[in-house]
Backbone as a printed PyTorch tensor [residue, N CA C, xyz], in Angstrom:
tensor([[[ -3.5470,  21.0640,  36.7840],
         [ -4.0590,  21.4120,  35.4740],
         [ -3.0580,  21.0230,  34.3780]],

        [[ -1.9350,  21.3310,  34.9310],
         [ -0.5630,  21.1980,  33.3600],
         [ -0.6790,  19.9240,  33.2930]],

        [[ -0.8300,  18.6820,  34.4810],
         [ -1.0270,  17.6310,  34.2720],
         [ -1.8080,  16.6490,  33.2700]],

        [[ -3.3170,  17.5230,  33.8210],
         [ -4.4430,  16.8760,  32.4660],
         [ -4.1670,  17.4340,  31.2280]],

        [[ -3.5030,  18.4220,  31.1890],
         [ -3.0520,  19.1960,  29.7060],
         [ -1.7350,  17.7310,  28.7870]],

        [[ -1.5770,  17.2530,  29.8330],
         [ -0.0730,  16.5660,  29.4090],
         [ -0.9370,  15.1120,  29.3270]],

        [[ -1.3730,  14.6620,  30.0370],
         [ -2.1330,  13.9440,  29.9680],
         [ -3.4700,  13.3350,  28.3230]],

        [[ -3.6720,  14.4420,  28.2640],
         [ -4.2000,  14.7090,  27.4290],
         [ -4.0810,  14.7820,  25.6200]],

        [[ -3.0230,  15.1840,  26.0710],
         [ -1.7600,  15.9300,  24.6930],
         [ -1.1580,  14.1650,  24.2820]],

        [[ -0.5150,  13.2410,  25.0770],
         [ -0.1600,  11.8920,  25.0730],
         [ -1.7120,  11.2950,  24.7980]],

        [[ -2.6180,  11.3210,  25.0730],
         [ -3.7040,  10.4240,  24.2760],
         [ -3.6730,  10.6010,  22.9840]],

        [[ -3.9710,  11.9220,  23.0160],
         [ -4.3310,  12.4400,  21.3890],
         [ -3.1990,  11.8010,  20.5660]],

        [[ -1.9280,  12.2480,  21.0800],
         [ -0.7920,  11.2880,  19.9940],
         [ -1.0870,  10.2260,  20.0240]],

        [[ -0.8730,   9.4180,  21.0100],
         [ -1.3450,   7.7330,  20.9990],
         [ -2.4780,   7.6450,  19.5640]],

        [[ -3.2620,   8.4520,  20.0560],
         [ -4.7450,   8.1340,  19.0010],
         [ -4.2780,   8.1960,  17.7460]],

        [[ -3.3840,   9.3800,  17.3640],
         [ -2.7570,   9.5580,  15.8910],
         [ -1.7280,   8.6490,  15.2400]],

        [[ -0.9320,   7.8540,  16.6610],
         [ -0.2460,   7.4440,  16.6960],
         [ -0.5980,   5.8610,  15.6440]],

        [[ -1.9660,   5.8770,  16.5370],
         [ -2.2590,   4.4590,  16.3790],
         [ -3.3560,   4.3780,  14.8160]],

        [[ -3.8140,   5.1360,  14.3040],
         [ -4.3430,   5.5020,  13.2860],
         [ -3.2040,   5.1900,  11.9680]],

        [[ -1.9910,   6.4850,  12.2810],
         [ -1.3470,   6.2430,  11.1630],
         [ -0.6750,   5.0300,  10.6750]],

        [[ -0.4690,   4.2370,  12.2980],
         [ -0.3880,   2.5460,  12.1190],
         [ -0.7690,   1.7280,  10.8330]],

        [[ -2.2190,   2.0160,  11.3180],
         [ -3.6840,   1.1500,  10.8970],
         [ -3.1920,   1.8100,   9.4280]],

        [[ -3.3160,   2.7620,   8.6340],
         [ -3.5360,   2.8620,   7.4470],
         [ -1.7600,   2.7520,   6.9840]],

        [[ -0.7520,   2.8650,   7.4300],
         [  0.3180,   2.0680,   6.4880],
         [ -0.0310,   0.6600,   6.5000]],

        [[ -0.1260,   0.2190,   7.5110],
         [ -0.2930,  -1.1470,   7.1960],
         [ -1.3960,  -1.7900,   6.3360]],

        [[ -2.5770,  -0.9010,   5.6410],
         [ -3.2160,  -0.9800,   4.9600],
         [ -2.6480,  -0.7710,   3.4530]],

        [[ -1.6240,   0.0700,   3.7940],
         [ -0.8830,   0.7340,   2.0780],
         [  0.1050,  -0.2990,   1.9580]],

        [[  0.5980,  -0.6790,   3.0090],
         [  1.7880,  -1.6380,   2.9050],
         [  0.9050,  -2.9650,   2.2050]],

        [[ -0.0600,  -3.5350,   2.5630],
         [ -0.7510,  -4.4040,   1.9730],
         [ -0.9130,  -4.4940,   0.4830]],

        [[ -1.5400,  -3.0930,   0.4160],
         [ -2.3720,  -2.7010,  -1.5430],
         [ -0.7730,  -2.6940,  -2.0620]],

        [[  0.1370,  -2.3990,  -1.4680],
         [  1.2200,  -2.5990,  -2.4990],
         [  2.0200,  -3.3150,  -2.7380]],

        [[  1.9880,  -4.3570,  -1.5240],
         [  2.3930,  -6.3620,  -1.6760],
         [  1.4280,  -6.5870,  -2.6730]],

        [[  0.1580,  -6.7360,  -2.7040],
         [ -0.5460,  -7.1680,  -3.8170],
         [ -0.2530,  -6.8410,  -5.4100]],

        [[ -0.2620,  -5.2040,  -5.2910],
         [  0.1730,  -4.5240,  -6.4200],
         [  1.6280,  -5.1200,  -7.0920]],

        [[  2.5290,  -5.2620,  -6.3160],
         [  3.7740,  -5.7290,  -7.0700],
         [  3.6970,  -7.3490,  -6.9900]],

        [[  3.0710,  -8.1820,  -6.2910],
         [  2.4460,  -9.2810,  -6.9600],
         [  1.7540,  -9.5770,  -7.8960]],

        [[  1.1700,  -8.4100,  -8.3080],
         [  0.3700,  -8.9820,  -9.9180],
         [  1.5640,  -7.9620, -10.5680]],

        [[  2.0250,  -7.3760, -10.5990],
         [  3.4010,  -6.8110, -11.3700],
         [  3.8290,  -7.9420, -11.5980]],

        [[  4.9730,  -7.9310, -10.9060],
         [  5.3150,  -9.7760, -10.7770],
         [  4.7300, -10.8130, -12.1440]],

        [[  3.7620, -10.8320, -11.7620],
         [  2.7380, -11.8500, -12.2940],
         [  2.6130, -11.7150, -14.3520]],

        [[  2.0500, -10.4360, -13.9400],
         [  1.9750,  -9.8430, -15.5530],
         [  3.2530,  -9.9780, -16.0920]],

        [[  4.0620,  -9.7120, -15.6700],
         [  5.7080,  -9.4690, -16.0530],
         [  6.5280, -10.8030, -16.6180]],

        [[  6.3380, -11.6080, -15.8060],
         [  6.4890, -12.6580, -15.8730],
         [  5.5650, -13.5390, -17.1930]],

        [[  4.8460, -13.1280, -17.0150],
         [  3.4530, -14.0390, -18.0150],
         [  3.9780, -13.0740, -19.5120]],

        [[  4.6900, -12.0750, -19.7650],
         [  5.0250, -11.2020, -20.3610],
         [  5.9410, -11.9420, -21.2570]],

        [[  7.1410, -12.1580, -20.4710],
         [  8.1320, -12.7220, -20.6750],
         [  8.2870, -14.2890, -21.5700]],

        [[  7.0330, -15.0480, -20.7340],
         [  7.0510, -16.2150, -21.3460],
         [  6.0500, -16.4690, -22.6270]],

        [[  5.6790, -15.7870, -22.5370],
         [  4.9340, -15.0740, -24.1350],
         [  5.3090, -14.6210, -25.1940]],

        [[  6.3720, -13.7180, -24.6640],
         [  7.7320, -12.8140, -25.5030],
         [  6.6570, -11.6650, -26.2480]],

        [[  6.1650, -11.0440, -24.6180],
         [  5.3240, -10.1940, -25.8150],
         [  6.0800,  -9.2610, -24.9800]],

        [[  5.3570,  -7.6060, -25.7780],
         [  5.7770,  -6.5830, -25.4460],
         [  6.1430,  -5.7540, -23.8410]],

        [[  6.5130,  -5.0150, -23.3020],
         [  6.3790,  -4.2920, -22.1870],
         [  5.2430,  -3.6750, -21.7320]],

        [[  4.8900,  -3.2520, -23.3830],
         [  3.7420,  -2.1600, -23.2110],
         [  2.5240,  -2.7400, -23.4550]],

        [[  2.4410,  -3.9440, -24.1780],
         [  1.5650,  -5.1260, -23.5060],
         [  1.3480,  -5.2220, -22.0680]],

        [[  2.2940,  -6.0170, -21.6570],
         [  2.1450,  -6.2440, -20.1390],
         [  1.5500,  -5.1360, -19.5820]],

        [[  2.4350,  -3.9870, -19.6540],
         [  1.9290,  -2.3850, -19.0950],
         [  0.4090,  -2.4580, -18.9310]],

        [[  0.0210,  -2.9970, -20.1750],
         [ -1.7060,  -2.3650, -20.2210],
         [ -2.5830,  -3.4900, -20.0200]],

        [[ -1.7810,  -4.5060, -19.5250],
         [ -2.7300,  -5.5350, -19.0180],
         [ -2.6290,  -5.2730, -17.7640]],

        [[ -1.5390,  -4.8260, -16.7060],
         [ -1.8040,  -4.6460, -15.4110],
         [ -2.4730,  -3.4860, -14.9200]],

        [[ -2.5810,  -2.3270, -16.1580],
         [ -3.7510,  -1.3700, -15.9560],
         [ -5.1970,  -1.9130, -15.7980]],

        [[ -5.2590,  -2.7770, -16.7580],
         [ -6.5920,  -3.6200, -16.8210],
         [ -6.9480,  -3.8200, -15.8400]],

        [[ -6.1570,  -4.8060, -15.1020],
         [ -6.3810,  -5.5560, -13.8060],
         [ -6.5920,  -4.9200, -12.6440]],

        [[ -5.6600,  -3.6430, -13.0450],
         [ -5.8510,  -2.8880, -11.5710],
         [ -7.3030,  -1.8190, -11.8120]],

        [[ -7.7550,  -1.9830, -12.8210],
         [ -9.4750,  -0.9910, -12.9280],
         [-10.6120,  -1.7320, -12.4490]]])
């Protein structure tokens, strides 16, 4: 019995295990993208010579 209990107890982690995987590597993604258009705006900011708070509210834009 303690066996299938143990048995058991190691799936369920595995399962959680493998879940919480799947969704960092989903967050890790949205936030390579996210600081790529950071990046992006920032840059496009710069060679413009416009404001911060310009840029600021154009990457709000982008990200709605």
């Amino acid at each position: 019995m303690s066996h299938l209990r143990q048995h058991r107890r190691s799936t369920k982690q595995r399962v959680w295990q493998e879940r919480f995987e799947k969704s960092s590597m989903r967050y890790e993604g949205v936030l390579l993208e996210l600081s790529a258009m950071i990046d992006e705006e920032l840059e496009a900011a710069i060679k413009e010579q416009t404001s911060f708070e310009e840029a600021s509210i154009r990457i709000s834009e982008r990200g709605n």
